[in-house]
C-alpha positions in Angstrom: 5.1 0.0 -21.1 2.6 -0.8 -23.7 3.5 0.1 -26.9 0.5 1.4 -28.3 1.8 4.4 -25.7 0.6 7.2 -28.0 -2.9 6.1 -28.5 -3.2 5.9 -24.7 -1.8 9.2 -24.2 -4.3 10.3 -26.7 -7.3 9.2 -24.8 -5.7 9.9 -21.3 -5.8 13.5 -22.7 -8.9 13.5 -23.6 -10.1 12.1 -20.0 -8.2 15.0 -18.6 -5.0 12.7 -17.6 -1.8 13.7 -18.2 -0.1 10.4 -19.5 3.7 9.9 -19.7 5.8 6.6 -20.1 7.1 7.3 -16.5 4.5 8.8 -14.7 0.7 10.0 -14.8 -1.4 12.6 -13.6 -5.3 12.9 -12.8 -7.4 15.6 -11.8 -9.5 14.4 -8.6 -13.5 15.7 -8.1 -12.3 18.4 -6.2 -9.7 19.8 -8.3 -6.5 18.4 -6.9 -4.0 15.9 -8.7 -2.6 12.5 -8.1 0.4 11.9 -9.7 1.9 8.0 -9.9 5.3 6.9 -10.9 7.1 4.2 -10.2 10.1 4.7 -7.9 13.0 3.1 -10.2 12.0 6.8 -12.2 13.4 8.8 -9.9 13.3 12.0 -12.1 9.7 11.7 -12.9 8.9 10.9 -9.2 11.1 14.3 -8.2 9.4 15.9 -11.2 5.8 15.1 -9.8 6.4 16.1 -5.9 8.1 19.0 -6.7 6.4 20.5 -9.0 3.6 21.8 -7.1 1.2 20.3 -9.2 0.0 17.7 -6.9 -1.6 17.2 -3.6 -0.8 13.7 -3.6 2.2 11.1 -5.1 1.5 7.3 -5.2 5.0 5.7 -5.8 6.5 1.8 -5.6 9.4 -0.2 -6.1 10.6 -0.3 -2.4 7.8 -3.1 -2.0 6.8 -1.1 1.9 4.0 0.8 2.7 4.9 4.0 3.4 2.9 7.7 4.1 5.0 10.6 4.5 4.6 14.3 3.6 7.0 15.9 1.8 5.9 19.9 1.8 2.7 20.1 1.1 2.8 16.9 -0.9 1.5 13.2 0.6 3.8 10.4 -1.0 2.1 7.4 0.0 3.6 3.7 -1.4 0.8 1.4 -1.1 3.3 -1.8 -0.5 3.2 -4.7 -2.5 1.2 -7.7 -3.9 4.1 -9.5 -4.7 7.7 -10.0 -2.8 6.2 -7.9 -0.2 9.1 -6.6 2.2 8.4 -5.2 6.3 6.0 -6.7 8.9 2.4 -6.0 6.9 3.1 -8.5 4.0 1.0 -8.4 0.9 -0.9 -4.8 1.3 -3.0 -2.0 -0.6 -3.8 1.3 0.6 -7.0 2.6 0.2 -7.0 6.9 0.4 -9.6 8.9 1.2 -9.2 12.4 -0.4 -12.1 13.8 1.3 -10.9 13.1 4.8 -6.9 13.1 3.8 -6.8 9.9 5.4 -4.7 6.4 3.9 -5.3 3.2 5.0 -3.0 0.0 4.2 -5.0 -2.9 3.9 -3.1 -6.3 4.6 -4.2 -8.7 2.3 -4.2 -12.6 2.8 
């Protein structure tokens, strides 16, 4: 983590995103939150999906896409640039609030 950690938590707060040194939270335009964290924090991903704070999760560390619901919470893993593991390879995902739709981009 950077270790200027408290002057980014600083302005994170003032941008209206709640900034930890294991996971983060942003409002979306309509309201809901994203919350990220990276899956080796297993706490702070637990924290974030059960909470009820947020409609949606974005987590790693398995290096595999994945989309599952867990409640009313969407845990998406976009994959991995690097040591990508499963059939995709390298891959992004790309999520559309609006429609509540992801879509894992394979990248070359």
């Amino acid at each position: 983590m950077d270790r200027h950690a408290g002057d980014l938590a600083d302005v994170a707060k003032q941008c209206g995103v709640v900034f930890g040194l294991e996971s983060v939270e942003v409002e979306l335009a309509d309201g809901r939150r994203l919350g990220v964290a990276h899956g080796h924090h297993e706490a702070a991903l637990r924290e974030l999906i059960e909470s009820g704070r947020c409609a949606y999760v974005c987590t790693g560390h398995t290096h595999r896409p994945a989309d599952r619901r867990v409640g009313e919470v969407r845990v998406i893993n976009p994959g991995a640039l690097r040591h990508a593991r499963g059939r995709q390879g390298r891959t992004v995902a790309v999520l559309d609030t609006a429609a509540d739709a992801v879509e894992f981009v394979a990248l070359r």
